[in-house]
C-alpha positions in Angstrom: -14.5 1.2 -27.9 -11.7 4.3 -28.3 -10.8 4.7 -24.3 -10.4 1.7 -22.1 -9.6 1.0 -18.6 -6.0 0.6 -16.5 -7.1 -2.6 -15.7 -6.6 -4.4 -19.1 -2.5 -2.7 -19.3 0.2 -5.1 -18.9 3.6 -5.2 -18.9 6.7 -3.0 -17.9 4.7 -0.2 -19.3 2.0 -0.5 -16.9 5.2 -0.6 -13.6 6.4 3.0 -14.9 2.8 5.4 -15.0 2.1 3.9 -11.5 5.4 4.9 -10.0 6.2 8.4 -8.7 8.7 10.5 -10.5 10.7 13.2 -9.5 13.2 15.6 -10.5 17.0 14.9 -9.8 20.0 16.8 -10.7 22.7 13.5 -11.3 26.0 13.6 -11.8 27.0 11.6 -14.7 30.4 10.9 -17.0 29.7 10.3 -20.7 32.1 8.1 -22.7 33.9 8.9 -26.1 30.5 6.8 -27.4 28.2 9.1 -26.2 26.9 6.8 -23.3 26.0 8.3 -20.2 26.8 6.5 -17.0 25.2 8.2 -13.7 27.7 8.7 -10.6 25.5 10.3 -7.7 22.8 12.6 -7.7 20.6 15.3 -5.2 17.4 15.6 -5.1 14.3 16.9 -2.8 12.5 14.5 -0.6 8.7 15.1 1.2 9.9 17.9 3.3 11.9 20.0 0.5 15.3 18.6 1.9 17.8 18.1 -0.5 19.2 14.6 0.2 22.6 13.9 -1.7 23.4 9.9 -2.5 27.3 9.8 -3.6 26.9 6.4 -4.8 24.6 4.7 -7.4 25.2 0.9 -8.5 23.6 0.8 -11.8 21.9 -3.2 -12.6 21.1 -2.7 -16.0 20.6 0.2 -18.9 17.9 -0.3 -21.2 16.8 2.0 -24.6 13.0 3.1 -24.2 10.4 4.8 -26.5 7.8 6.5 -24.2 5.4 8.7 -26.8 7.9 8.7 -29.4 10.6 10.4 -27.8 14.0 8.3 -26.9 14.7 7.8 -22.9 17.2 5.9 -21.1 16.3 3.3 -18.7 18.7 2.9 -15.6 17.5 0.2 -12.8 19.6 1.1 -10.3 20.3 0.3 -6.3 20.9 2.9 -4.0 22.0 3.9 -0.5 19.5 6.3 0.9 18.7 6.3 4.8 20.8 4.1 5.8 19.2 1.2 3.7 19.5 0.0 -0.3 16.3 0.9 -2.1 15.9 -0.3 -6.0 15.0 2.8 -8.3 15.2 3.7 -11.9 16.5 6.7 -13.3 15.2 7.9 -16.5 17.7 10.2 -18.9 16.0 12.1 -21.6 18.8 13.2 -23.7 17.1 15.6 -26.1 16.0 17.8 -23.0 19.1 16.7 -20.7 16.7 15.9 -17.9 16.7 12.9 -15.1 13.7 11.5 -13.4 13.9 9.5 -10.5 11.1 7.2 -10.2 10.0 5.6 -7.1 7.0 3.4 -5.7 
């Protein structure tokens, strides 16, 4: 069979296509290595507000492959609304673009 179901995916892969991404514009400083490290971001929320968050605590940085092309994985904990929620940010560095992704 060429085409099967979403039921039979596993794995971290299977976390990421069910989550919700979004565009973010993120402020980030990039080390004589070439790493990027995200310091706080804007981005639009349900009702086209731009909500700013000055500070993001990143947990951990992982090197993906998503369709062949290299992404950055950032889980990361953020103050937004008065309460901590866990998100990851994606970097893309051959198109310089962030995704937020959120459940």
């Amino acid at each position: 069979m060429a085409f099967g179901s979403d039921e039979n995916i596993s794995g971290p892969a299977a976390v990421l296509v069910r989550k919700k991404q979004r565009e973010a514009a993120v402020k980030c400083w990039f080390t004589s290595s070439g790493r990027a490290i995200p310091l706080s971001m804007k981005l639009r929320d349900e009702n086209g507000e731009i909500v700013c968050v000055k500070e993001i605590y990143v947990k951990d940085c992982q090197k993906k492959y998503y369709a062949g092309n290299v992404s950055w994985e950032y889980k990361c904990r953020i103050p937004l609304r008065g309460k901590f929620c866990e998100v990851i940010l994606l970097f893309q560095p051959e198109t310089c673009c962030w995704k937020l992704l959120v459940s």
